[in-house]
mmCIF file of the N, C-alpha and C atoms, coordinates in Angstrom:
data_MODEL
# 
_entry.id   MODEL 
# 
loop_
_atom_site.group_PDB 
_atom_site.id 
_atom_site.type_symbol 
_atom_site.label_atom_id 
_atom_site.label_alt_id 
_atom_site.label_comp_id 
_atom_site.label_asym_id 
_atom_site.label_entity_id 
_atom_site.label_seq_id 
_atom_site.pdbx_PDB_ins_code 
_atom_site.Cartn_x 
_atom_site.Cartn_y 
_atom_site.Cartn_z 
_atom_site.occupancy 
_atom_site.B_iso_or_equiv 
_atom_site.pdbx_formal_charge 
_atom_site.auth_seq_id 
_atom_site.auth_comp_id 
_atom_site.auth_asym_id 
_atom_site.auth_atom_id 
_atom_site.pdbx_PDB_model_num 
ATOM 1   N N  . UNK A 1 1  ? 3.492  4.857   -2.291 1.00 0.00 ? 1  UNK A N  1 
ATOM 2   C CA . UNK A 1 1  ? 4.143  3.623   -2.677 1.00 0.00 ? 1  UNK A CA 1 
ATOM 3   C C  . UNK A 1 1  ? 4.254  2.721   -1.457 1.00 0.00 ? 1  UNK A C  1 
ATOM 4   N N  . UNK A 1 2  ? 4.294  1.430   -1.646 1.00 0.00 ? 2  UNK A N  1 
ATOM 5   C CA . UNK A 1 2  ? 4.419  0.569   -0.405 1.00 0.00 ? 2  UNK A CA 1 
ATOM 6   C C  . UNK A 1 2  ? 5.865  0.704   0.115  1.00 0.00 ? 2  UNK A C  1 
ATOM 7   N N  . UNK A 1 3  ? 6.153  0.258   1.040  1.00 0.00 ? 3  UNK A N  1 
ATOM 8   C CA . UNK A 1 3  ? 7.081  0.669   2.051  1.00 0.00 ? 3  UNK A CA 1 
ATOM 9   C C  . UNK A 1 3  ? 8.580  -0.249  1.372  1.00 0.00 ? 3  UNK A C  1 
ATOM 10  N N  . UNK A 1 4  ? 8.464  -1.166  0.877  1.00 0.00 ? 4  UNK A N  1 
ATOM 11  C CA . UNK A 1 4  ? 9.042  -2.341  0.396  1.00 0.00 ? 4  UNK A CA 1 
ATOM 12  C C  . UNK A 1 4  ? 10.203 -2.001  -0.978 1.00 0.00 ? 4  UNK A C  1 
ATOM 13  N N  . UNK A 1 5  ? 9.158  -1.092  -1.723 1.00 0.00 ? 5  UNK A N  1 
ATOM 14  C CA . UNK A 1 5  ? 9.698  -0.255  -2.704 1.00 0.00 ? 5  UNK A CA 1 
ATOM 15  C C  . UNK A 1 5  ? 10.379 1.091   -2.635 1.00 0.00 ? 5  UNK A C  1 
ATOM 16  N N  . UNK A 1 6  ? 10.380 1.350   -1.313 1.00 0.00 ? 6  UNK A N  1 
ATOM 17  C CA . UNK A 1 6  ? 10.574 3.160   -1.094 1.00 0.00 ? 6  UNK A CA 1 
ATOM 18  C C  . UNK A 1 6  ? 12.539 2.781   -0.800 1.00 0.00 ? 6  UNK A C  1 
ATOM 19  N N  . UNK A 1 7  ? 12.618 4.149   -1.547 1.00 0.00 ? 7  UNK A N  1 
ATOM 20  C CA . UNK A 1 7  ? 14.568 4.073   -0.986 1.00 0.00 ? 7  UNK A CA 1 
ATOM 21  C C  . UNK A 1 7  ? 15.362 3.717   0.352  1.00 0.00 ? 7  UNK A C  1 
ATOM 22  N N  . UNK A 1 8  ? 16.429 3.097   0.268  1.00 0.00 ? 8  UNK A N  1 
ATOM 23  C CA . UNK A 1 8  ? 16.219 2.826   1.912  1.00 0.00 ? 8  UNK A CA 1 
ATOM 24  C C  . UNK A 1 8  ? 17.594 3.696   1.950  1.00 0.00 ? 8  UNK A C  1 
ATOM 25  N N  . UNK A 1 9  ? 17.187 3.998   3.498  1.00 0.00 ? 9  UNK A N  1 
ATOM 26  C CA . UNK A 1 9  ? 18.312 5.109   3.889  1.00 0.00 ? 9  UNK A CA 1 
ATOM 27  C C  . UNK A 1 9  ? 17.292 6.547   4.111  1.00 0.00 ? 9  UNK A C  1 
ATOM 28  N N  . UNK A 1 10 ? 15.909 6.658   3.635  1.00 0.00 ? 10 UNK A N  1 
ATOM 29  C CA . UNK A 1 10 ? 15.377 7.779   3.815  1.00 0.00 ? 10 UNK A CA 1 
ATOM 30  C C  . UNK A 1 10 ? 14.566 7.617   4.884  1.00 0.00 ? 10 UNK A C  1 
ATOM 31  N N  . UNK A 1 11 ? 14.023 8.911   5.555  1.00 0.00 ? 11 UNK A N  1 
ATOM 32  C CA . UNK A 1 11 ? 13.065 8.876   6.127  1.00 0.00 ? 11 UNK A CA 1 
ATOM 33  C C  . UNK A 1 11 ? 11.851 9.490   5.502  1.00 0.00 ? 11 UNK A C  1 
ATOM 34  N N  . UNK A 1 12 ? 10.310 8.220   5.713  1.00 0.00 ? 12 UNK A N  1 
ATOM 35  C CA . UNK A 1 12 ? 9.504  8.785   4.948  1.00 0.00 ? 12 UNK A CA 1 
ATOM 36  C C  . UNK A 1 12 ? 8.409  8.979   6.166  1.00 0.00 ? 12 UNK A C  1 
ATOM 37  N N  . UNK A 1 13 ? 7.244  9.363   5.431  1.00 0.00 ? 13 UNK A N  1 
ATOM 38  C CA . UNK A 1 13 ? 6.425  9.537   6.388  1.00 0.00 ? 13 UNK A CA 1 
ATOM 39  C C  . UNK A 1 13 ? 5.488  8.277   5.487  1.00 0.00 ? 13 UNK A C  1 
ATOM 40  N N  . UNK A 1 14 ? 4.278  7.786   6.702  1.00 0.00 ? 14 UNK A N  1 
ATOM 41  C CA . UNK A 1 14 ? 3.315  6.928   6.423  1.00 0.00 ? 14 UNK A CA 1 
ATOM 42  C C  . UNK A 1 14 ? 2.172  7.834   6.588  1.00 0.00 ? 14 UNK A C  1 
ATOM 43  N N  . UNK A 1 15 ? 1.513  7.014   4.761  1.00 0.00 ? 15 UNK A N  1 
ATOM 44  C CA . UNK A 1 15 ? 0.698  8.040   4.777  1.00 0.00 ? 15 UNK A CA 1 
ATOM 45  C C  . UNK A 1 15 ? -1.178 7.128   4.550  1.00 0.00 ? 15 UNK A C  1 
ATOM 46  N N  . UNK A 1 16 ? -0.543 5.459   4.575  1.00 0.00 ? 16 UNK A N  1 
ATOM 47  C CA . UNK A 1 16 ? -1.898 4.931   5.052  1.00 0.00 ? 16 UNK A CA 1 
ATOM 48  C C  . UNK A 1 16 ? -1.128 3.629   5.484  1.00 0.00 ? 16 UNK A C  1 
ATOM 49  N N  . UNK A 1 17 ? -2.306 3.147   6.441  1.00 0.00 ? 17 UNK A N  1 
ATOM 50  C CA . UNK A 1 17 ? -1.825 1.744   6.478  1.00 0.00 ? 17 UNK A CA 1 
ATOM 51  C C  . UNK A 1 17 ? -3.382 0.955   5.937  1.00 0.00 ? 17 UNK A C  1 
ATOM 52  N N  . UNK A 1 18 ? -3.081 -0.116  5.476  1.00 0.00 ? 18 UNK A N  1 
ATOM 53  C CA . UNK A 1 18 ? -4.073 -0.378  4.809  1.00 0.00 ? 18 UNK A CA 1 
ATOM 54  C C  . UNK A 1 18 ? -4.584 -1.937  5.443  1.00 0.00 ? 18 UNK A C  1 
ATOM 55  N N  . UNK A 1 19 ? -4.578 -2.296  6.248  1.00 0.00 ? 19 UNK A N  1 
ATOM 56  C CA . UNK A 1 19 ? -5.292 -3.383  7.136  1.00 0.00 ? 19 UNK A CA 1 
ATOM 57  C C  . UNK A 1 19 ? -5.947 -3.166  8.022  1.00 0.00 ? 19 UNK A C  1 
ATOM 58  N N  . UNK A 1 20 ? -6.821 -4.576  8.283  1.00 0.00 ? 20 UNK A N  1 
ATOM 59  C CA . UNK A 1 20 ? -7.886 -4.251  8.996  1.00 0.00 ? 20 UNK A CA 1 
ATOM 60  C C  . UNK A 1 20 ? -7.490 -4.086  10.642 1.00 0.00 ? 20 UNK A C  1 
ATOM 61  N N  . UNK A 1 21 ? -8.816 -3.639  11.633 1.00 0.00 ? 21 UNK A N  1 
ATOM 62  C CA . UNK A 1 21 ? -8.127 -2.573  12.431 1.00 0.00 ? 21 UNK A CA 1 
ATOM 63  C C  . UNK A 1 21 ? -7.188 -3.619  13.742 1.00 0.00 ? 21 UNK A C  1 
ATOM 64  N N  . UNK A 1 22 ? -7.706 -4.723  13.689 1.00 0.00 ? 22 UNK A N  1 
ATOM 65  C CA . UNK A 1 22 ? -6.542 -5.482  14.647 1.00 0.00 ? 22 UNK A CA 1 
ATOM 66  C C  . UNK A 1 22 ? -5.491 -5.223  14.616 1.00 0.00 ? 22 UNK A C  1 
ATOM 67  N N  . UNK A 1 23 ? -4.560 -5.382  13.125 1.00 0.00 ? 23 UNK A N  1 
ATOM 68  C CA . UNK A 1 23 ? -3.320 -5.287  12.830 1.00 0.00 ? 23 UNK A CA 1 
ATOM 69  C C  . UNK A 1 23 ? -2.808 -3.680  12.931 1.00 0.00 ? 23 UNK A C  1 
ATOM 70  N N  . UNK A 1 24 ? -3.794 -2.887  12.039 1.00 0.00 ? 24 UNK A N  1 
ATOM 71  C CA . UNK A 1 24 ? -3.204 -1.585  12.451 1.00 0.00 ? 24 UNK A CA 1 
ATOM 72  C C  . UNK A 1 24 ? -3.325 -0.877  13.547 1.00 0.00 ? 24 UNK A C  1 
ATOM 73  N N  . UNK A 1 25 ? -3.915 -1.921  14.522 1.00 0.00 ? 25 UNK A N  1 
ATOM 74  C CA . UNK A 1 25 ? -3.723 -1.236  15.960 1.00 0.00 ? 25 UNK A CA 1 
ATOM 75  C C  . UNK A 1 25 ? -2.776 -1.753  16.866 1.00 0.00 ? 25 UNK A C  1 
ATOM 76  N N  . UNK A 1 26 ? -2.244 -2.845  16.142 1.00 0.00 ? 26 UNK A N  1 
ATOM 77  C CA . UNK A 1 26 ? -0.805 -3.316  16.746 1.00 0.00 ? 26 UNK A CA 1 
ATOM 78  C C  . UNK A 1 26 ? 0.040  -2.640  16.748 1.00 0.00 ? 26 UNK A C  1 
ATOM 79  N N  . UNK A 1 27 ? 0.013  -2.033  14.784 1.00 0.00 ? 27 UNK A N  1 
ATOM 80  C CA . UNK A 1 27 ? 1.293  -1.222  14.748 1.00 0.00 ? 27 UNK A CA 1 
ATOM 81  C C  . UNK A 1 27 ? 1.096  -0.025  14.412 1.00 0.00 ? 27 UNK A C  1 
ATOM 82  N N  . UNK A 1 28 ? 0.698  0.595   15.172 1.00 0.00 ? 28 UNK A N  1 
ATOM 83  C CA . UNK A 1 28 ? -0.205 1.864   15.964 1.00 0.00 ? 28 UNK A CA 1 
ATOM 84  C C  . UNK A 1 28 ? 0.803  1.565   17.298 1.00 0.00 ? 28 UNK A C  1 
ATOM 85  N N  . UNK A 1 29 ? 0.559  0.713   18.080 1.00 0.00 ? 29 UNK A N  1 
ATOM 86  C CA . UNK A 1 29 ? 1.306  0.707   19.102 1.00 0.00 ? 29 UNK A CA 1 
ATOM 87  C C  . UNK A 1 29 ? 2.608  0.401   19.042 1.00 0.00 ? 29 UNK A C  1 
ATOM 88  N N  . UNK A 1 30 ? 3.198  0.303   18.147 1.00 0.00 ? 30 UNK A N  1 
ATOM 89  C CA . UNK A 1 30 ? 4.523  -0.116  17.755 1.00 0.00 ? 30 UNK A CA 1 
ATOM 90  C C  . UNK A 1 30 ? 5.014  1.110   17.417 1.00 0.00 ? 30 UNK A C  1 
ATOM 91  N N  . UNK A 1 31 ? 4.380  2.118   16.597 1.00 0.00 ? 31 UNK A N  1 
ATOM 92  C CA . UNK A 1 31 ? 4.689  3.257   16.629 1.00 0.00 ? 31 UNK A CA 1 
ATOM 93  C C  . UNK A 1 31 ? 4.386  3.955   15.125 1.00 0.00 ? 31 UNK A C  1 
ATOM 94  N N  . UNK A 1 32 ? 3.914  2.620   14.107 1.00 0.00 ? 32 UNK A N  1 
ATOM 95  C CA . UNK A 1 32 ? 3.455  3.123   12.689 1.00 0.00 ? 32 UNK A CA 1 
ATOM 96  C C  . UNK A 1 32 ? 1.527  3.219   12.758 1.00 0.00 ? 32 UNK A C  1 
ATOM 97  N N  . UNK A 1 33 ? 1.855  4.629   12.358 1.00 0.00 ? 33 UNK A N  1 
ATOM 98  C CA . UNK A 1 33 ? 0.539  4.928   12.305 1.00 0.00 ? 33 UNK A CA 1 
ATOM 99  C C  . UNK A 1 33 ? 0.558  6.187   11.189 1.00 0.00 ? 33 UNK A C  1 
ATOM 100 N N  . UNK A 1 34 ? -0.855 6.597   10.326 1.00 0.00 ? 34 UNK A N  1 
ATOM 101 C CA . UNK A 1 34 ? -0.837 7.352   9.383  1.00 0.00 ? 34 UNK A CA 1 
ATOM 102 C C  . UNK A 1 34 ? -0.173 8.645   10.107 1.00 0.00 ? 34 UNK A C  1 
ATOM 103 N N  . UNK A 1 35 ? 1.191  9.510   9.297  1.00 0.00 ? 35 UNK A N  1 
ATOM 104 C CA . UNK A 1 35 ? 1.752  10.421  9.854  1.00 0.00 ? 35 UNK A CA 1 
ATOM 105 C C  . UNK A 1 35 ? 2.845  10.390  10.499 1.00 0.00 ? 35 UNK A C  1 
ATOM 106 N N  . UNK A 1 36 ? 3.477  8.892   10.914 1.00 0.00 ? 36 UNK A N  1 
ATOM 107 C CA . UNK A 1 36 ? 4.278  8.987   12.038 1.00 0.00 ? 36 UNK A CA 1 
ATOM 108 C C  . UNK A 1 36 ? 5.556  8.744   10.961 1.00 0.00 ? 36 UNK A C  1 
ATOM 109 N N  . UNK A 1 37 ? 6.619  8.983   11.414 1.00 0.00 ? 37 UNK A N  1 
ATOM 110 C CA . UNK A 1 37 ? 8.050  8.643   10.621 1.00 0.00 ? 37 UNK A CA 1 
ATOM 111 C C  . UNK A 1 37 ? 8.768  7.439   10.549 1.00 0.00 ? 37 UNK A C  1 
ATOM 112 N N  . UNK A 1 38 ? 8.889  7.249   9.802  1.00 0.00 ? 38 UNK A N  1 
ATOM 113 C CA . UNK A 1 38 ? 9.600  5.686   9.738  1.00 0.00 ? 38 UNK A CA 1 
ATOM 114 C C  . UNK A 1 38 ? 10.620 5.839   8.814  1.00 0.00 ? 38 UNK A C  1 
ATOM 115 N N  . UNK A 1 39 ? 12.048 5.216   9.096  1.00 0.00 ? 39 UNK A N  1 
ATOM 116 C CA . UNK A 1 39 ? 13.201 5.221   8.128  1.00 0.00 ? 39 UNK A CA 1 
ATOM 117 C C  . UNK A 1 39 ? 13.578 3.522   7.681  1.00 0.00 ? 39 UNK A C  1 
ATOM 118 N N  . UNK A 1 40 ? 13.276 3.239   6.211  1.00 0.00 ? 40 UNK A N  1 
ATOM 119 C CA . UNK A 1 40 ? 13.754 1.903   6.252  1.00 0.00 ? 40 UNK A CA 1 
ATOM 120 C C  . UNK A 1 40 ? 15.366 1.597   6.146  1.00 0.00 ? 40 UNK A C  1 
ATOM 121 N N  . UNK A 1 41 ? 15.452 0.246   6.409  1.00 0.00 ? 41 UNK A N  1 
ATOM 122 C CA . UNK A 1 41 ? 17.044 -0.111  6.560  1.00 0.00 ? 41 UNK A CA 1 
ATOM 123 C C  . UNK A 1 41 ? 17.168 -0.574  5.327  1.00 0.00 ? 41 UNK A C  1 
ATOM 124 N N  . UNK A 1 42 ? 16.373 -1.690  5.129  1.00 0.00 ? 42 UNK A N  1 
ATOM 125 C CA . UNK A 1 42 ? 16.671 -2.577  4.051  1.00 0.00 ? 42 UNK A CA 1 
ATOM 126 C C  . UNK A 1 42 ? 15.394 -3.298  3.961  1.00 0.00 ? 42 UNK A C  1 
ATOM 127 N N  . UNK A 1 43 ? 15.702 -3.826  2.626  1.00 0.00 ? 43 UNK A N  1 
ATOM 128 C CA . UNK A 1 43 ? 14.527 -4.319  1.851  1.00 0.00 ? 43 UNK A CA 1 
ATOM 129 C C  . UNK A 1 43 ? 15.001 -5.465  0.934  1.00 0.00 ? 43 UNK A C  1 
ATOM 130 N N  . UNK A 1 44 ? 14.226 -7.069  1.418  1.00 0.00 ? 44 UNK A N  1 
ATOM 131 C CA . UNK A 1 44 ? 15.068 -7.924  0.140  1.00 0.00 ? 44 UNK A CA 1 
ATOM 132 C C  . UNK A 1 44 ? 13.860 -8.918  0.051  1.00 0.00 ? 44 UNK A C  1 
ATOM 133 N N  . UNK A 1 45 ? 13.635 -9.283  -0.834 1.00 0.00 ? 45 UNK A N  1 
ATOM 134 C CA . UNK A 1 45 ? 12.468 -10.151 -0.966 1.00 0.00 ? 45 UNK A CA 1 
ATOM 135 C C  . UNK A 1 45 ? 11.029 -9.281  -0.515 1.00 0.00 ? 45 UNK A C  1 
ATOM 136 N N  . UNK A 1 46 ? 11.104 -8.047  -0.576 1.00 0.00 ? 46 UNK A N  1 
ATOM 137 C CA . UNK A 1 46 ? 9.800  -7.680  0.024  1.00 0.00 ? 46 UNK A CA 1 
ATOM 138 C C  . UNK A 1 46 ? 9.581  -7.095  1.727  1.00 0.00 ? 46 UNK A C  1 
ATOM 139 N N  . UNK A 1 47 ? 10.434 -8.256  2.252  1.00 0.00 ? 47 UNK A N  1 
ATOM 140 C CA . UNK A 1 47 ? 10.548 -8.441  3.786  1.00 0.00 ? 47 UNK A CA 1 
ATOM 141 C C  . UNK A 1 47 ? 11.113 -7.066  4.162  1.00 0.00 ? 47 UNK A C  1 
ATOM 142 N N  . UNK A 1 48 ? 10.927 -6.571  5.045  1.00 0.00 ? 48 UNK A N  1 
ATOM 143 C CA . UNK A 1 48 ? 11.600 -4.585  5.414  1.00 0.00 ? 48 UNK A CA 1 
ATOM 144 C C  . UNK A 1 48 ? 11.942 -5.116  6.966  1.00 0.00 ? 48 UNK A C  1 
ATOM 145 N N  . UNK A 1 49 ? 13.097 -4.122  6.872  1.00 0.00 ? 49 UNK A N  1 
ATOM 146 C CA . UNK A 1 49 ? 13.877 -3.776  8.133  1.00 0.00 ? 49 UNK A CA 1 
ATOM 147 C C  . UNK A 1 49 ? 13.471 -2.111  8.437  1.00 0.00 ? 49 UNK A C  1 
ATOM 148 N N  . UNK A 1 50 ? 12.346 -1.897  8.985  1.00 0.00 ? 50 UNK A N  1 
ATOM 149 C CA . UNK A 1 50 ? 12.811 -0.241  9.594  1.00 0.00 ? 50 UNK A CA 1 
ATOM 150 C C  . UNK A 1 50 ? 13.016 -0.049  10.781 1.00 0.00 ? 50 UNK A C  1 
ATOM 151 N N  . UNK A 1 51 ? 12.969 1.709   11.279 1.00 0.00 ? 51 UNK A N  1 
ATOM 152 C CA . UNK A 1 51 ? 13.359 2.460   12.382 1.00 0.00 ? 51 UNK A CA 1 
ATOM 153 C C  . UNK A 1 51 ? 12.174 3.020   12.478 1.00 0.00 ? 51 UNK A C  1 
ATOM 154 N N  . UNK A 1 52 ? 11.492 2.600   13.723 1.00 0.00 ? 52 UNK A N  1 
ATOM 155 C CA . UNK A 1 52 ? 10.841 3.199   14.163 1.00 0.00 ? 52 UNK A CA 1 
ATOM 156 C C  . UNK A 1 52 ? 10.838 3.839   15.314 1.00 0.00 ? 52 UNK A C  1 
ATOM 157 N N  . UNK A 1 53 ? 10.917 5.073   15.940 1.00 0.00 ? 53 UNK A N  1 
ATOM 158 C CA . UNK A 1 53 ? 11.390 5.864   16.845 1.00 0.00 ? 53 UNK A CA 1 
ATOM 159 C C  . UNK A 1 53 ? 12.709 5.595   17.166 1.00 0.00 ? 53 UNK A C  1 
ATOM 160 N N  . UNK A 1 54 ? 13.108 4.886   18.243 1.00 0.00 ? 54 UNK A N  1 
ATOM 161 C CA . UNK A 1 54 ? 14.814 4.217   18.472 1.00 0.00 ? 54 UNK A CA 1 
ATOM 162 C C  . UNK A 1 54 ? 14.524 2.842   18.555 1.00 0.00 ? 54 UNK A C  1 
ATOM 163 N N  . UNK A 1 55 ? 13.714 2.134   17.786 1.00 0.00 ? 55 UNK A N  1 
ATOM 164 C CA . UNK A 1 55 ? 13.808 0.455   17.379 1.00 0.00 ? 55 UNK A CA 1 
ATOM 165 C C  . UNK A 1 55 ? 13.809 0.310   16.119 1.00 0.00 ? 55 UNK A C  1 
ATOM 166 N N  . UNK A 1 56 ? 14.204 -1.135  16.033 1.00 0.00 ? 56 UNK A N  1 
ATOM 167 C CA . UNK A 1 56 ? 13.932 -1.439  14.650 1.00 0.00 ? 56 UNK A CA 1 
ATOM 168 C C  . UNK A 1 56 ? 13.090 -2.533  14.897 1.00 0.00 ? 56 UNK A C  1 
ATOM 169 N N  . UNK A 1 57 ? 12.796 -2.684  13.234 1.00 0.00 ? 57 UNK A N  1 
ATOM 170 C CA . UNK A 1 57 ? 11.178 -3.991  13.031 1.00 0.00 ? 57 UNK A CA 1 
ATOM 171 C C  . UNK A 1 57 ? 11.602 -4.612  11.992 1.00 0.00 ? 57 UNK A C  1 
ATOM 172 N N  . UNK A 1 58 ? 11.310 -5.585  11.975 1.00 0.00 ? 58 UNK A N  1 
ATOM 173 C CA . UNK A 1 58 ? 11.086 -6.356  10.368 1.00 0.00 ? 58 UNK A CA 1 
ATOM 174 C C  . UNK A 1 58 ? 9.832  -7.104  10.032 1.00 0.00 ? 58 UNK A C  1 
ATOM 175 N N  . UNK A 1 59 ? 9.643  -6.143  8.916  1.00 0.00 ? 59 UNK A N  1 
ATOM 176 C CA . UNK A 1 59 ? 7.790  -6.742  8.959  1.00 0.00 ? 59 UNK A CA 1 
ATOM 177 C C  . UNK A 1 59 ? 7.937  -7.880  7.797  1.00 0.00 ? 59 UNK A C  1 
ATOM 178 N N  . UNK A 1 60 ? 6.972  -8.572  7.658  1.00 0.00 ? 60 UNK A N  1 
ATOM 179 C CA . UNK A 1 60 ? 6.940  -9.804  6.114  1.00 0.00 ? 60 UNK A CA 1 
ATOM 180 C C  . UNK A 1 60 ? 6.798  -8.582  5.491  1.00 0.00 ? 60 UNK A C  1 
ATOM 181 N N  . UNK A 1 61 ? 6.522  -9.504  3.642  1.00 0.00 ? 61 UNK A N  1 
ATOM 182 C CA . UNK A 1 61 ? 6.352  -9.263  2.780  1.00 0.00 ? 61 UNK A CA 1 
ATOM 183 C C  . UNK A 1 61 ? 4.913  -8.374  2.687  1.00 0.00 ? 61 UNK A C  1 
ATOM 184 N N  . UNK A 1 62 ? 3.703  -9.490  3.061  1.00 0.00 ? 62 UNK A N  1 
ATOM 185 C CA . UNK A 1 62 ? 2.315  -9.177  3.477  1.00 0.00 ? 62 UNK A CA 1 
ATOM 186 C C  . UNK A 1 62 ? 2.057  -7.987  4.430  1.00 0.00 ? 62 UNK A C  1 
ATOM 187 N N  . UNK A 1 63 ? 2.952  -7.964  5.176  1.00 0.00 ? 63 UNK A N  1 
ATOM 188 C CA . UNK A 1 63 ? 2.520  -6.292  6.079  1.00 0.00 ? 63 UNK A CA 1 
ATOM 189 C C  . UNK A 1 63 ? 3.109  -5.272  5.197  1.00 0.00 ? 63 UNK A C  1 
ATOM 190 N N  . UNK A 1 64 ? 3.890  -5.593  5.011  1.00 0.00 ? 64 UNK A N  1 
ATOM 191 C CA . UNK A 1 64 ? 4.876  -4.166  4.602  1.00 0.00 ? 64 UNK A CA 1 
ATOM 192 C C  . UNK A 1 64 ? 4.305  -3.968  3.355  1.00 0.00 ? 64 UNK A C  1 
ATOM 193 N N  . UNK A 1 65 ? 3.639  -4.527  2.698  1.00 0.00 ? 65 UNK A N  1 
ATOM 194 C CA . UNK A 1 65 ? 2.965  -4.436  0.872  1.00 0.00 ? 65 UNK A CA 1 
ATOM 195 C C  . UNK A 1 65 ? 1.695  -3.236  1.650  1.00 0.00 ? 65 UNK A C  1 
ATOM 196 N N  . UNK A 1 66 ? 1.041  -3.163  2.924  1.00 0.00 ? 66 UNK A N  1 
ATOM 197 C CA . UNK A 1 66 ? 0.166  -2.672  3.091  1.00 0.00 ? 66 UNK A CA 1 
ATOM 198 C C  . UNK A 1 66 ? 0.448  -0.979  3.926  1.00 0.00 ? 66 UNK A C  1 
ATOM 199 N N  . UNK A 1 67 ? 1.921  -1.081  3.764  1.00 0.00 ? 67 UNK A N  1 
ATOM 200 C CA . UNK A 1 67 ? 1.728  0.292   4.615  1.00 0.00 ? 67 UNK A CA 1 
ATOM 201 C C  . UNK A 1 67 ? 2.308  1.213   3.412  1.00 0.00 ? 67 UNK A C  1 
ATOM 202 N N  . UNK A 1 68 ? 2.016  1.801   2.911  1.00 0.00 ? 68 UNK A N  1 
ATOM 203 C CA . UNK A 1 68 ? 2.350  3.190   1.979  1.00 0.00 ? 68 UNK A CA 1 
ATOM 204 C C  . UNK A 1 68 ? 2.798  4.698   2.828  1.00 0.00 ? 68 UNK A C  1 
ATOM 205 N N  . UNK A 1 69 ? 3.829  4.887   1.689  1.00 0.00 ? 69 UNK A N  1 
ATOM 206 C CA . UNK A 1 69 ? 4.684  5.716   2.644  1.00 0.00 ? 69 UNK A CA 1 
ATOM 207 C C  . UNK A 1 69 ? 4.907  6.592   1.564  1.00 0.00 ? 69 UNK A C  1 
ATOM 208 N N  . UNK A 1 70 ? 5.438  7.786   1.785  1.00 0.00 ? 70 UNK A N  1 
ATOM 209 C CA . UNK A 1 70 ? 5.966  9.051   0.979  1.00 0.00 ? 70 UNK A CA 1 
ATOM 210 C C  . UNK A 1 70 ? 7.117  9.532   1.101  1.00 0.00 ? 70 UNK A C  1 
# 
C-alpha cells in the first residue's frame, strides 16, 4: 500500500519505491530505501510526516503515492 494510506503510529517496512532513479537515490540517502524502516506520523491530504532513523520528513502527495510500504 502507499505510504499515505498505511496507519500512522506504526512502523512499516518499505517494500518498493517506485521512481525513477534520481529521486530514489535521494531518498536512498535520506534513509528510505527498499527494506529500510520508516514510522509515519501523520498523514492529511496525502502529504506524510515520517521517521526516518532519528529525523523526520515530509514528503508531497506525489512522492509519498510512490513509496509502498507493509
Amino acid at each position: 500500500m502507499p505510504i499515505y494510506i498505511a496507519p500512522a503510529g506504526r512502523e512499516l517496512q518499505v517494500r518498493k519505491v517506485g521512481a525513477d532513479e534520481k529521486v530514489r537515490k535521494h531518498l536512498q540517502e535520506l534513509g528510505i530505501s527498499e527494506g529500510s524502516k520508516i514510522t509515519l506520523i501523520s498523514s492529511t491530504g496525502g502529504n506524510v510526516i515520517v521517521i526516518v532513523k532519528e529525523g523526520r520528513l515530509c514528503l508531497d502527495r506525489t512522492l509519498a503515492s510512490k513509496i509502498m510500504v507493509a
